[in-house]
N, C-alpha and C positions, 0 to 999 in steps of 0.2 A: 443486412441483406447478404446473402449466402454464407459463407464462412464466418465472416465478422458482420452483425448486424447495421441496418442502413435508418439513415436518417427518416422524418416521413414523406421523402421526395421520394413517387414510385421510378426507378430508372430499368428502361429496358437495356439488355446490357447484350453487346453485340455476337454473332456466333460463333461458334469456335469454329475454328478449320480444321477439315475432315471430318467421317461420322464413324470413325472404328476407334473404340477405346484399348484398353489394354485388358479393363475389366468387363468387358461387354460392348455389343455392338449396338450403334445408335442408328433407327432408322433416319433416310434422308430427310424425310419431312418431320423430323422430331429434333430436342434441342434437350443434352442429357442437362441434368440437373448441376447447378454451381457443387456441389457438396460432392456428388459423383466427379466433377473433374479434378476436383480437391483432391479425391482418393480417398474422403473418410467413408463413402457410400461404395458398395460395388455396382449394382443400377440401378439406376431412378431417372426418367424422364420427365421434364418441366414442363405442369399441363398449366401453367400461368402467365408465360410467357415471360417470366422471373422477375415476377411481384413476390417476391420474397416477402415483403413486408409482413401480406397477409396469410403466407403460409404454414399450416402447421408443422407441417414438418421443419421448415426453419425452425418456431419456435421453440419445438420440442427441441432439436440440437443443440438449441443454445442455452437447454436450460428452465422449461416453462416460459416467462414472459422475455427473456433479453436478458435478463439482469443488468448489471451496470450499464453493457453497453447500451441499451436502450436511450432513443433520442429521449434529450431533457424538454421540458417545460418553461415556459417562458418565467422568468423570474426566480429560476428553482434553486433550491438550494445546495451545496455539495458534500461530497462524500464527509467533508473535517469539518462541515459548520460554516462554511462561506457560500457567497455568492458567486454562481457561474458568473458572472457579467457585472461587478458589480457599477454603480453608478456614481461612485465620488472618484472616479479616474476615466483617467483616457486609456484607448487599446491601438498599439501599432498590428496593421495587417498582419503582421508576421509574429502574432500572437504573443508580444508583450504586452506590459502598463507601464502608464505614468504618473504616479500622483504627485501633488503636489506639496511640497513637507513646506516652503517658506517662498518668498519673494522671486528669490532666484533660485532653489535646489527643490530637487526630484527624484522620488524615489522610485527603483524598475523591477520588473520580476515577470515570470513569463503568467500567462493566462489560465484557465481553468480547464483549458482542451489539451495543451502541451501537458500539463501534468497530471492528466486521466490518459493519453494515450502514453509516457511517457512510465507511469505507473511505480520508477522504481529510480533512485540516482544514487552510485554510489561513490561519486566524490564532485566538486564543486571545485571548478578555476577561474577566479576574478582579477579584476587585470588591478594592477597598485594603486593606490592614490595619489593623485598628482596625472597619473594618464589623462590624458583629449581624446576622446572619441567621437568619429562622425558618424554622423545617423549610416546604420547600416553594418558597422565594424563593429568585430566580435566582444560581447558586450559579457559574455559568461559561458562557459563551457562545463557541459553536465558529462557526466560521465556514468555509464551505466554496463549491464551484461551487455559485450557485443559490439562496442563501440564508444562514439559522442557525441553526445547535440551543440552545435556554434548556435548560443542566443546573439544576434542581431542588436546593438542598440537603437531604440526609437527614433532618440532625438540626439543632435550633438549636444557634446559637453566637457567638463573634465569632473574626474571619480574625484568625488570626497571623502566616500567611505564604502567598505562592504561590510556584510551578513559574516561575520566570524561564529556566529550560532549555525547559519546551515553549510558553513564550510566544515564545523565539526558533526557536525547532523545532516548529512546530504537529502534524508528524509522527507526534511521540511519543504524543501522545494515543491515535493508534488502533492505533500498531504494538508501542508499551508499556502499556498502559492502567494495569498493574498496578504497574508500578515506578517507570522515567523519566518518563512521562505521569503523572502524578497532578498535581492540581488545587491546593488548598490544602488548607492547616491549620488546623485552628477550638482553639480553646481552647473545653473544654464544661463547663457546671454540674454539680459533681459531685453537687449532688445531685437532679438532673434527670439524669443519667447514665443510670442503672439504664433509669429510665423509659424513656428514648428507642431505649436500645439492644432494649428486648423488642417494640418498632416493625418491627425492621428482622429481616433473614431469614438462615440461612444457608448455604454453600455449596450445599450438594443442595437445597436447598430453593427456590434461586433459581435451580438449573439449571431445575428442573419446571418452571418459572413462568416461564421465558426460551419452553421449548419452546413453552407454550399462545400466550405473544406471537406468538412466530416463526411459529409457524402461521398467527395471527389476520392479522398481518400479509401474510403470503402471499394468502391469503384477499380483503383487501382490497386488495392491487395486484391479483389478477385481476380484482375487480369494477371497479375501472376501469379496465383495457385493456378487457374486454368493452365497456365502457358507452361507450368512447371510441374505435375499433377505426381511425380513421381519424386518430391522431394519435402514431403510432410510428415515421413515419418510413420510410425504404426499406428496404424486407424481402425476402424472398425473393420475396415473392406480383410485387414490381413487378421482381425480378428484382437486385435488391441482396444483401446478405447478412444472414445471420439473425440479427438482433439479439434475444440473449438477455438482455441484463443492462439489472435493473428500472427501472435509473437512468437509463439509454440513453431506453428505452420508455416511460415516464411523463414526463419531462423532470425536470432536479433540482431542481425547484423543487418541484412534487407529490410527489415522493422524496422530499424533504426533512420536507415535511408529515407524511406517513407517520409516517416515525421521530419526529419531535417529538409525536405521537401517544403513543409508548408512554413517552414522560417524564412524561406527563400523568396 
Protein backbone atom coordinates (compact mmCIF):
# COMPACT_ATOMS: atom_id res chain seq x y z
CA UNK A 1 0.00 0.00 0.00
CA UNK A 2 1.25 3.29 -1.15
CA UNK A 3 4.98 3.49 -1.70
CA UNK A 4 5.74 -0.06 -0.41
CA UNK A 5 2.83 -2.45 -0.93
CA UNK A 6 0.47 -3.62 2.07
CA UNK A 7 -0.61 -6.72 3.22
CA UNK A 8 -4.44 -7.78 2.56
CA UNK A 9 -5.50 -5.77 5.83
CA UNK A 10 -7.35 -2.65 4.17
CA UNK A 11 -5.74 0.21 6.60
CA UNK A 12 -7.10 3.81 6.46
CA UNK A 13 -4.00 5.69 7.14
CA UNK A 14 -4.45 9.03 9.06
CA UNK A 15 -4.18 12.74 7.51
CA UNK A 16 -1.48 14.56 6.83
CA UNK A 17 -1.21 18.06 8.42
CA UNK A 18 -1.84 20.90 6.26
CA UNK A 19 -3.39 21.01 2.62
CA UNK A 20 -0.59 22.93 0.57
CA UNK A 21 1.93 20.81 -0.91
CA UNK A 22 5.22 21.97 -2.51
CA UNK A 23 3.98 20.19 -5.68
CA UNK A 24 0.46 21.47 -5.63
CA UNK A 25 -2.22 22.51 -3.60
CA UNK A 26 -4.52 20.09 -1.94
CA UNK A 27 -8.19 21.03 -1.37
CA UNK A 28 -9.51 20.98 2.41
CA UNK A 29 -11.84 18.39 1.92
CA UNK A 30 -9.51 16.09 -0.19
CA UNK A 31 -6.56 13.82 0.99
CA UNK A 32 -3.43 14.03 -1.63
CA UNK A 33 -2.41 10.72 -2.60
CA UNK A 34 0.44 8.56 -0.43
CA UNK A 35 2.66 8.57 -3.77
CA UNK A 36 2.04 12.39 -4.19
CA UNK A 37 3.50 13.00 -0.46
CA UNK A 38 6.25 10.64 -1.40
CA UNK A 39 7.24 13.19 -4.21
CA UNK A 40 7.20 10.38 -6.81
CA UNK A 41 3.75 12.02 -8.11
CA UNK A 42 3.40 15.74 -8.71
CA UNK A 43 -0.68 15.69 -8.04
CA UNK A 44 -3.00 13.02 -7.44
CA UNK A 45 -5.85 13.10 -4.96
CA UNK A 46 -6.99 9.91 -3.05
CA UNK A 47 -10.59 9.24 -4.28
CA UNK A 48 -10.47 5.83 -2.01
CA UNK A 49 -9.96 6.87 1.06
CA UNK A 50 -6.35 4.89 0.70
CA UNK A 51 -7.37 1.55 -0.14
CA UNK A 52 -4.41 1.25 -1.87
CA UNK A 53 -4.67 -2.26 -2.11
CA UNK A 54 -7.26 -2.02 -4.61
CA UNK A 55 -5.83 0.70 -6.63
CA UNK A 56 -4.67 0.86 -9.90
CA UNK A 57 -2.52 3.19 -9.90
CA UNK A 58 -0.76 1.68 -6.94
CA UNK A 59 -0.44 -1.31 -8.88
CA UNK A 60 0.82 0.17 -11.90
CA UNK A 61 3.73 1.93 -9.75
CA UNK A 62 4.65 -0.88 -8.33
CA UNK A 63 5.05 -2.66 -11.31
CA UNK A 64 1.83 -4.58 -12.64
CA UNK A 65 0.68 -6.96 -9.86
CA UNK A 66 3.25 -6.04 -6.59
CA UNK A 67 5.74 -8.12 -7.55
CA UNK A 68 7.69 -9.65 -4.55
CA UNK A 69 6.25 -7.47 -2.49
CA UNK A 70 2.91 -8.63 -2.79
CA UNK A 71 1.18 -10.35 0.46
CA UNK A 72 2.11 -14.27 0.48
CA UNK A 73 -0.37 -17.07 0.54
CA UNK A 74 -0.85 -19.22 3.16
CA UNK A 75 1.65 -22.20 2.87
CA UNK A 76 3.56 -20.66 0.02
CA UNK A 77 6.57 -21.12 -0.87
CA UNK A 78 9.91 -18.73 -1.12
CA UNK A 79 11.88 -16.93 -3.47
CA UNK A 80 15.21 -20.01 -2.86
CA UNK A 81 12.81 -23.01 -2.49
CA UNK A 82 11.67 -22.89 1.10
CA UNK A 83 8.90 -22.48 3.14
CA UNK A 84 7.65 -18.88 4.47
CA UNK A 85 6.61 -20.60 7.82
CA UNK A 86 7.88 -23.56 7.78
CA UNK A 87 6.40 -26.38 10.30
CA UNK A 88 9.19 -28.67 11.82
CA UNK A 89 10.32 -25.52 14.12
CA UNK A 90 9.40 -23.02 16.38
CA UNK A 91 9.37 -19.05 15.62
CA UNK A 92 10.36 -16.44 18.33
CA UNK A 93 8.15 -13.16 17.90
CA UNK A 94 11.00 -11.31 16.96
CA UNK A 95 11.32 -13.30 13.86
CA UNK A 96 13.69 -15.98 14.53
CA UNK A 97 13.68 -20.16 14.69
CA UNK A 98 14.24 -22.89 16.54
CA UNK A 99 14.76 -26.26 15.52
CA UNK A 100 15.51 -28.91 16.99
CA UNK A 101 19.00 -30.81 16.04
CA UNK A 102 19.22 -33.55 19.40
CA UNK A 103 17.93 -33.84 22.95
CA UNK A 104 19.43 -30.95 24.18
CA UNK A 105 20.88 -28.60 21.03
CA UNK A 106 19.12 -26.20 18.66
CA UNK A 107 19.67 -24.68 15.90
CA UNK A 108 18.64 -20.49 15.03
CA UNK A 109 18.45 -18.46 12.03
CA UNK A 110 16.13 -15.65 11.50
CA UNK A 111 12.63 -16.14 9.64
CA UNK A 112 11.37 -15.64 6.01
CA UNK A 113 10.18 -12.04 6.49
CA UNK A 114 13.70 -10.73 8.06
CA UNK A 115 15.24 -11.96 4.95
CA UNK A 116 12.83 -10.72 2.27
CA UNK A 117 12.80 -7.42 3.85
CA UNK A 118 16.42 -7.45 4.70
CA UNK A 119 17.16 -8.64 1.00
CA UNK A 120 20.91 -8.24 0.93
CA UNK A 121 23.90 -9.10 4.11
CA UNK A 122 27.12 -8.35 3.53
CA UNK A 123 28.95 -9.74 6.50
CA UNK A 124 27.78 -11.94 9.35
CA UNK A 125 28.94 -11.73 13.39
CA UNK A 126 28.41 -14.73 15.61
CA UNK A 127 29.41 -14.52 19.03
CA UNK A 128 32.29 -17.78 19.86
CA UNK A 129 31.55 -20.93 21.12
CA UNK A 130 31.50 -21.55 24.53
CA UNK A 131 29.25 -18.12 24.83
CA UNK A 132 25.75 -18.24 27.29
CA UNK A 133 23.25 -16.44 25.92
CA UNK A 134 19.91 -15.25 27.44
CA UNK A 135 16.89 -15.26 25.46
CA UNK A 136 16.94 -11.86 24.02
CA UNK A 137 20.87 -11.03 23.92
CA UNK A 138 22.38 -10.58 20.58
CA UNK A 139 22.36 -13.77 19.02
CA UNK A 140 24.00 -12.53 15.35
CA UNK A 141 24.65 -9.52 13.81
CA UNK A 142 23.97 -9.05 9.88
CA UNK A 143 25.58 -6.41 8.47
CA UNK A 144 24.34 -4.82 5.33
CA UNK A 145 24.29 -1.20 2.95
CA UNK A 146 23.62 1.29 5.66
CA UNK A 147 24.12 -0.25 8.70
CA UNK A 148 23.13 -3.59 11.21
CA UNK A 149 20.57 -5.96 12.17
CA UNK A 150 21.21 -7.21 16.27
CA UNK A 151 19.29 -10.82 15.82
CA UNK A 152 17.88 -11.54 19.27
CA UNK A 153 18.31 -15.04 20.52
CA UNK A 154 14.98 -17.18 21.18
CA UNK A 155 15.88 -18.99 23.87
CA UNK A 156 18.81 -19.35 26.43
CA UNK A 157 21.78 -21.35 26.00
CA UNK A 158 25.37 -21.54 25.24
CA UNK A 159 26.86 -21.54 21.39
CA UNK A 160 28.12 -24.92 20.24
CA UNK A 161 28.75 -23.92 16.92
CA UNK A 162 28.24 -21.35 13.94
CA UNK A 163 27.44 -21.20 10.11
CA UNK A 164 31.33 -20.67 9.00
CA UNK A 165 29.47 -21.15 5.30
CA UNK A 166 27.40 -17.97 5.58
CA UNK A 167 30.07 -16.08 7.54
CA UNK A 168 31.93 -16.76 4.19
CA UNK A 169 28.67 -16.28 2.01
CA UNK A 170 26.80 -13.62 3.94
CA UNK A 171 24.16 -14.29 1.05
CA UNK A 172 22.90 -17.25 2.49
CA UNK A 173 21.32 -15.79 5.27
CA UNK A 174 18.43 -14.20 3.28
CA UNK A 175 18.41 -16.36 0.11
CA UNK A 176 18.47 -19.62 2.59
CA UNK A 177 17.32 -18.47 5.81
CA UNK A 178 15.92 -21.93 6.44
CA UNK A 179 18.85 -24.35 5.73
CA UNK A 180 22.47 -23.07 4.46
CA UNK A 181 21.78 -19.50 6.26
CA UNK A 182 21.24 -20.60 9.77
CA UNK A 183 23.08 -18.90 12.51
CA UNK A 184 24.33 -21.14 15.29
CA UNK A 185 23.79 -24.01 17.58
CA UNK A 186 23.01 -23.47 21.30
CA UNK A 187 23.11 -26.44 23.50
CA UNK A 188 19.80 -25.88 25.88
CA UNK A 189 18.94 -26.84 29.60
CA UNK A 190 16.90 -29.75 29.37
CA UNK A 191 15.19 -28.85 31.95
CA UNK A 192 14.36 -25.34 31.03
CA UNK A 193 13.64 -26.93 27.54
CA UNK A 194 9.97 -27.46 27.95
CA UNK A 195 9.75 -23.94 29.46
CA UNK A 196 11.36 -22.10 26.74
CA UNK A 197 9.96 -23.83 23.92
CA UNK A 198 5.83 -22.98 25.05
CA UNK A 199 7.59 -19.09 24.50
CA UNK A 200 7.94 -19.40 21.10
CA UNK A 201 5.09 -19.94 18.19
CA UNK A 202 4.39 -22.16 15.45
CA UNK A 203 4.31 -22.15 11.87
CA UNK A 204 0.77 -20.65 11.13
CA UNK A 205 1.00 -19.02 13.99
CA UNK A 206 3.92 -16.97 13.10
CA UNK A 207 2.74 -16.55 9.60
CA UNK A 208 -0.55 -14.42 11.31
CA UNK A 209 1.97 -12.50 13.30
CA UNK A 210 4.49 -11.90 10.34
CA UNK A 211 1.20 -10.40 8.31
CA UNK A 212 0.17 -7.71 11.46
CA UNK A 213 4.21 -6.90 11.21
CA UNK A 214 4.21 -6.50 7.56
CA UNK A 215 1.49 -4.39 7.54
CA UNK A 216 2.63 -2.31 10.74
CA UNK A 217 5.60 -1.96 8.88
CA UNK A 218 4.28 -0.68 5.67
CA UNK A 219 2.31 1.58 7.70
CA UNK A 220 5.35 3.09 9.20
CA UNK A 221 7.42 3.74 6.01
CA UNK A 222 4.40 5.61 4.74
CA UNK A 223 4.55 7.83 7.68
CA UNK A 224 7.71 8.71 6.98
CA UNK A 225 7.85 9.46 3.34
CA UNK A 226 4.64 11.46 4.12
CA UNK A 227 6.46 13.23 7.00
CA UNK A 228 9.65 13.58 4.94
CA UNK A 229 8.24 14.01 1.11
CA UNK A 230 11.45 16.03 0.22
CA UNK A 231 14.06 13.40 0.86
CA UNK A 232 13.42 10.55 -1.79
CA UNK A 233 15.32 11.52 -4.33
CA UNK A 234 14.47 11.94 -8.19
CA UNK A 235 11.16 10.86 -8.98
CA UNK A 236 8.90 11.24 -11.53
CA UNK A 237 7.51 14.47 -10.06
CA UNK A 238 11.36 16.11 -11.03
CA UNK A 239 11.10 13.97 -14.12
CA UNK A 240 13.53 10.98 -12.96
CA UNK A 241 12.03 7.61 -12.54
CA UNK A 242 9.68 6.22 -10.09
CA UNK A 243 11.31 5.10 -7.41
CA UNK A 244 9.43 2.38 -5.75
CA UNK A 245 11.43 0.39 -3.38
CA UNK A 246 11.29 1.43 0.45
CA UNK A 247 15.04 1.15 0.61
CA UNK A 248 15.72 3.39 -2.21
CA UNK A 249 13.06 6.03 -0.74
CA UNK A 250 13.89 6.16 2.91
CA UNK A 251 17.57 5.75 2.62
CA UNK A 252 19.19 2.26 4.19
CA UNK A 253 19.99 3.43 6.97
CA UNK A 254 16.16 4.53 8.15
CA UNK A 255 15.35 1.00 6.33
CA UNK A 256 17.49 -0.46 8.34
CA UNK A 257 16.01 1.08 11.46
CA UNK A 258 12.55 -0.18 10.47
CA UNK A 259 13.38 -3.76 10.35
CA UNK A 260 15.58 -3.66 13.52
CA UNK A 261 12.19 -2.53 14.77
CA UNK A 262 10.39 -5.81 14.47
CA UNK A 263 13.43 -7.77 16.22
CA UNK A 264 12.62 -5.68 19.04
Amino acid sequence: MGPSSKNSAVAKLPSRPGNHSPLGTVPAESKACIWMSAGVLSYRLCDRAFDCEHCLLDKALHGGDGGSASAWTPGEWGPSGYRLFPQDRHFSPAHTWVLQMGSASVRLGVDALVAWLLSEATAVELPAVGTWLERGEVAATLLAKGGKLTIPAPISGRVLGHNEAAQGCPELVVSAPYGAGWLIDMEVETGRKNKQFTQLLCGPDMEKLSRSHLHNFHRRTDDLLAARPGRVGATMADGGKAVTDPRAMLGPARYLKLVQELLT
